[in-house]
N, C-alpha and C positions, 0 to 999 in steps of 0.2 A: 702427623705426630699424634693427635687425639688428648684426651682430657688422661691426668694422671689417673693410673688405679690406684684403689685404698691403699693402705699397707696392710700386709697380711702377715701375721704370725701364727705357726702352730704350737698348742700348749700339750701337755698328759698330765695327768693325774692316777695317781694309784688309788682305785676306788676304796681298799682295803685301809689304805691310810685314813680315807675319807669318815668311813664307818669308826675309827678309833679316834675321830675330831680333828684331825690332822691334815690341812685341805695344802699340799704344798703342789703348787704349778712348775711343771718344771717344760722350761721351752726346747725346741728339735728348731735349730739354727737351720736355715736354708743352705743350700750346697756355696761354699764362699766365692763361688763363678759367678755369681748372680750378685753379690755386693753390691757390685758399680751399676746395676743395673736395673731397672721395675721386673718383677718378677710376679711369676702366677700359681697356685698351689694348686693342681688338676685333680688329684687326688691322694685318700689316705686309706690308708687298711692298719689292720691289727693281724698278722699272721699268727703270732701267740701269743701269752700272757705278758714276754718281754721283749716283742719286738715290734716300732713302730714305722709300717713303710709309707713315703711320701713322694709324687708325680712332682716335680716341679720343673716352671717352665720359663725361659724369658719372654717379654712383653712381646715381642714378634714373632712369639712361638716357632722358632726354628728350631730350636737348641732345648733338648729334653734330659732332666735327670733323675734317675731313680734310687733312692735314698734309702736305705736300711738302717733302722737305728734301737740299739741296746738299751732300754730304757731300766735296767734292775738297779739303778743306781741313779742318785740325786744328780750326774752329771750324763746325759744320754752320750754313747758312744756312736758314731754314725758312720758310714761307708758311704760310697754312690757302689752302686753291684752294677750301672748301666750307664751310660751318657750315649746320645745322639744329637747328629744335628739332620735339618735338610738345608740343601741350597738352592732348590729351587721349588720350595712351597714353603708348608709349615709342619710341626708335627702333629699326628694326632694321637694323645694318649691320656684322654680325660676318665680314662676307666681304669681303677687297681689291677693289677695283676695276680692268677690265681695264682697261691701259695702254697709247696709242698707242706705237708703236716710240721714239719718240721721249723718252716719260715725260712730255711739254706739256700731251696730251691724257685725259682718262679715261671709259671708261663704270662708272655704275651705274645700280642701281634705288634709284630716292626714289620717295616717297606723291606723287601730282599729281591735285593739286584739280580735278574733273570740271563740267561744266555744272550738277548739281544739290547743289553742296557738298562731295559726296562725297571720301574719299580713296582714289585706288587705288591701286596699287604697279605705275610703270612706269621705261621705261628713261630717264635722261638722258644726253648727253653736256657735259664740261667740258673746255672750250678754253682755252689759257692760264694752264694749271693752279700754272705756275711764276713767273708775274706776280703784280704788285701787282692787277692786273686782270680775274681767271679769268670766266668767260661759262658757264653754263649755261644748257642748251636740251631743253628735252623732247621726245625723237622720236619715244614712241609716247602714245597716250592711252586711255582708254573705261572704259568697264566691266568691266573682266575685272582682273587680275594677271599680272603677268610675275612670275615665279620664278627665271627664269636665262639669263645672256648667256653663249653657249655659243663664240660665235667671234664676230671682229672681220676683215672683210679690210677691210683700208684702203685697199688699189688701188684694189677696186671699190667701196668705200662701204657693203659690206653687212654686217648683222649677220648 
């Protein structure tokens, strides 16, 4: 069972407010799956000026959620664009996910199920990230491991 973790909260602040004296914290609630549960914050990005993404995990890391949240407003709006679980390890996803220019869209690496069971660790991308509706698609596959998306050009389609 192990010693409890801290409690972890994520805050934003509008720096712009900040510079007019107006320092107001405004918190991005964890995904309400995680409630009942110790929860872990793996990571955070800023895709654009109003949009805040969060990695969060449960205490046994099987069960991962990825969080998009609308912060242009005193109350932040949030989506999950991704949830996974594993049942027979944990997950690994302590690195942000690169994000279209836009912050819509995201690459990462998830586990994908192979022809004979197997699970590998390749790239997918999520379209729609900020919908009720997000689409993921797997765009590499095999035998091997992907490790690291090192660039994204989105003119030309290539990673």
């Amino acid at each position: 069972s192990g010693t409890t973790n801290p409690t972890i909260k994520l805050f934003c602040v509008d720096l712009d407010m900040v510079v007019q004296g107006n320092v107001t914290l405004m918190e991005i609630e964890h995904p309400p799956e995680l409630s009942t549960t110790e929860r872990i914050l793996a990571a955070v990005n800023f895709p654009t000026d109003s949009l805040v993404y969060a990695t969060w995990m449960n205490r046994v890391q099987n069960r991962a959620y990825f969080q998009l949240c609308d912060v242009d407003s005193l109350l932040p709006n949030c989506t999950i664009a991704l949830s996974y679980s594993e049942k027979n390890g944990w997950v690994e996803q302590f690195e942000a996910p690169m994000f279209s220019k836009d912050g819509t869209s995201f690459l990462l690496i998830l586990p994908q199920k192979q022809k004979d069971g197997s699970n590998w660790r390749h790239i997918a991308l999520v379209t729609n990230a900020t919908s009720d509706d997000p689409t993921t698609t797997a765009l590499t596959s095999g035998y091997f491991v992907v490790t690291e998306i090192l660039s994204w050009d989105q003119e030309n389609s290539y990673l």
